[in-house]
N, C-alpha and C positions, 0 to 999 in steps of 0.2 A: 135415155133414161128420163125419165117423167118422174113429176116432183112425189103421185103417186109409188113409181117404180123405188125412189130411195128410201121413203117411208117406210114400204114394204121388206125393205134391204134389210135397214135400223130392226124392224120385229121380229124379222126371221134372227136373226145375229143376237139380240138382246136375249128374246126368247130362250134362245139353242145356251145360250153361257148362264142365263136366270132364270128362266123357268116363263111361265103366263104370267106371275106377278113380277115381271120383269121391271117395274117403276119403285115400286116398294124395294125389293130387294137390291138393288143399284143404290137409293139413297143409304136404305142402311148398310150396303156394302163401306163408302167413305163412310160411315158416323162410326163404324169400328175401327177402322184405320184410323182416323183423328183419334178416337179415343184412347189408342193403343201407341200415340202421339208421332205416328206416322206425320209426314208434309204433307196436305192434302193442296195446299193455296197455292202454289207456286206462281200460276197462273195471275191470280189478283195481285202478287206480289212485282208480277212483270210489267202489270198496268201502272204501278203505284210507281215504277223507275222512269215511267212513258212521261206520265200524266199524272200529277195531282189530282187527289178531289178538289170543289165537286163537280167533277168533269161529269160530262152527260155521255154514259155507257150501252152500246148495247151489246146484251151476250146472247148471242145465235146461234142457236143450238143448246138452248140452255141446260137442257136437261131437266131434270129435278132439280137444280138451282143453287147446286153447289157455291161455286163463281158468284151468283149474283149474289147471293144474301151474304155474301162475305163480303163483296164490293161496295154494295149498300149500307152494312156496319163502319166500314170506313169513312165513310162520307160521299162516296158517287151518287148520283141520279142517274138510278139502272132501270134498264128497261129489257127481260127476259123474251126469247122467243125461241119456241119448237115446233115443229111439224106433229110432234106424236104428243097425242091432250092427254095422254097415262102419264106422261114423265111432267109434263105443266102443272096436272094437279095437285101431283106431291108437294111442286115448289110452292103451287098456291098458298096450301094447308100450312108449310115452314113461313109464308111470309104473304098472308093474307092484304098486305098492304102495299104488296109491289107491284107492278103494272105487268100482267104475265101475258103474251101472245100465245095462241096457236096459229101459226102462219108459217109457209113455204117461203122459203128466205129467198129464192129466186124471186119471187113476185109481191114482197112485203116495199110499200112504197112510203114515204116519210108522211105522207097522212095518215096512216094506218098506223104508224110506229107514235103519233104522237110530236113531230119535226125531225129534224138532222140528230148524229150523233159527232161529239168529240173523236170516240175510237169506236171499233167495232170489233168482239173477241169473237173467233172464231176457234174456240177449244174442243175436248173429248175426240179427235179422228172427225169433225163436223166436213174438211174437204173431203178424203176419198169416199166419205157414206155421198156425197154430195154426184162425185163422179163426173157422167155426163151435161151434169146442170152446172156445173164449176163457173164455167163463162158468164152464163145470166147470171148466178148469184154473187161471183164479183160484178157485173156491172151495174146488178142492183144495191149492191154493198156502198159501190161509187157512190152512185144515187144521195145513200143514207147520211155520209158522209159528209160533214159542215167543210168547207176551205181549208185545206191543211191536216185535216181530220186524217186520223190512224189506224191501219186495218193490222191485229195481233192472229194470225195465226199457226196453232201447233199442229200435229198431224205425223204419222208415223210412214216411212218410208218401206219397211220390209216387213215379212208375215209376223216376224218379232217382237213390235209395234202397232201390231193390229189385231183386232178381235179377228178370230177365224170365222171365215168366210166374205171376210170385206177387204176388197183388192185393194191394190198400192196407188196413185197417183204420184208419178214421179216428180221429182223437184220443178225441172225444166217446164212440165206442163200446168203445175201450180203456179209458177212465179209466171208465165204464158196470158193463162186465163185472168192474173190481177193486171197487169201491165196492158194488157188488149182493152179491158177495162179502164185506163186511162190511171192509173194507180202507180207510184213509182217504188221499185225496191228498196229501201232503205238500210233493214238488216237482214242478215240470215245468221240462226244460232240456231243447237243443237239440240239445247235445255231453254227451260223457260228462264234459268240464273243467266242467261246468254254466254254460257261457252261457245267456242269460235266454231262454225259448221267449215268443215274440208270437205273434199272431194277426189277420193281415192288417195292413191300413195304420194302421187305428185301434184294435189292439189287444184287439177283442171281435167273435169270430164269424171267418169268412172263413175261408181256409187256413193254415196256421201255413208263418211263414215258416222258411227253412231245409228243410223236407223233412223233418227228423228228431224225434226226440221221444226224452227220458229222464223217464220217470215215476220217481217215486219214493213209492210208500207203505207206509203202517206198519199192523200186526196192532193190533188192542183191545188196552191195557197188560192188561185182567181177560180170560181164556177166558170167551165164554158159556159159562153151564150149561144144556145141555139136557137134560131130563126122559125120562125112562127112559120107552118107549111102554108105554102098560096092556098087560097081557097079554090074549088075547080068552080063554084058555082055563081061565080059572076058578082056584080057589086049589091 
């Protein structure tokens, strides 16, 4: 799957649950829910257990920009990124003064992003839309990540948990693709409040109860150094 191919996953899946004005109707989907004072933060609330402001955020897969411009009310220095410019421009218009990307998180490099971050959230279902690019975009997650730096993300495990039409990426291959990336597991919980994540009835193997999963891990405290490739062309 090509960064292309998830994009196209996201529009078809957004589209089919919202319609063409699939951006529009997503934001104001939460602005009724808050208003009807549903939880909509849980997610900023789980940074704020993490990490203090003003940690330097980045939320990937921003969406319309839910996360951020609540992160950014608190005191963070956010920095929002999507692949799909429909869902970027809503957040723009909410918060014309934040630094919004449109960029493929697989290939978004700490130049682009403006330097490293403290944490990196990775909310809404942002892994299994991710899929096939899982690997690159934890290794470029690494990348983003300052020394010690913390990678949050949630993501649902069964069709129950997920928009229809967007597969599952199971645990094992999640906590896989961040680990192979040089990234180590810290926690697994099930809610973003971090209730305890099991695994079947006896606790090893089987499906994780609940449906859902919040990863939590952290960057090498030391940057590897890697060595400058020899040149082939002589002195």
């Amino acid at each position: 799957m090509t960064a292309a191919d998830a994009a196209a996953l996201w529009r078809r899946v957004a589209t089919a649950q919202h319609g063409p004005e699939y951006a529009r109707a997503y934001a104001e989907r939460f602005a009724a829910l808050a208003a009807d004072g549903a939880d909509v933060h849980g997610e900023a609330r789980c940074v704020q257990r993490l990490l203090p402001p003003p940690a330097r955020v980045l939320d990937a897969g921003c969406g319309t920009g839910r996360a951020a411009v609540h992160l950014a009310g608190l005191g963070y220095d956010v920095v929002g990124c999507d692949v799909d410019a429909a869902m970027v421009e809503v957040a723009r218009r909410e918060r014309p003064d934040l630094p919004w990307l449109v960029a493929d998180l697989a290939a978004l490099t700490p130049e682009a992003a403006g330097g490293r971050f403290d944490l990196v959230l990775l909310a809404g279902n942002v892994v299994p839309f991710l899929a096939a690019q899982l690997a690159a975009a934890a290794r470029r997650c690494a990348d983003l990540l300052r020394p010690g730096g913390l990678l949050v993300a949630g993501f649902g495990l069964d069709a129950e948990h997920l928009p229809e039409g967007c597969d599952a990426v199971p645990l094992d291959a999640a906590e896989g693709a961040f680990t192979g990336a040089g990234l180590r597991v810290e926690q697994r919980w099930s809610t973003w409040e971090g209730a305890e994540l099991t695994r079947g009835a006896d606790g090893d193997g089987g499906e994780v109860d609940g449906g859902y999963a919040v990863l939590v891990v952290r960057a090498a405290r030391v940057r590897e150094h890697r060595p400058a490739r020899a040149s082939t062309l002589g002195p």
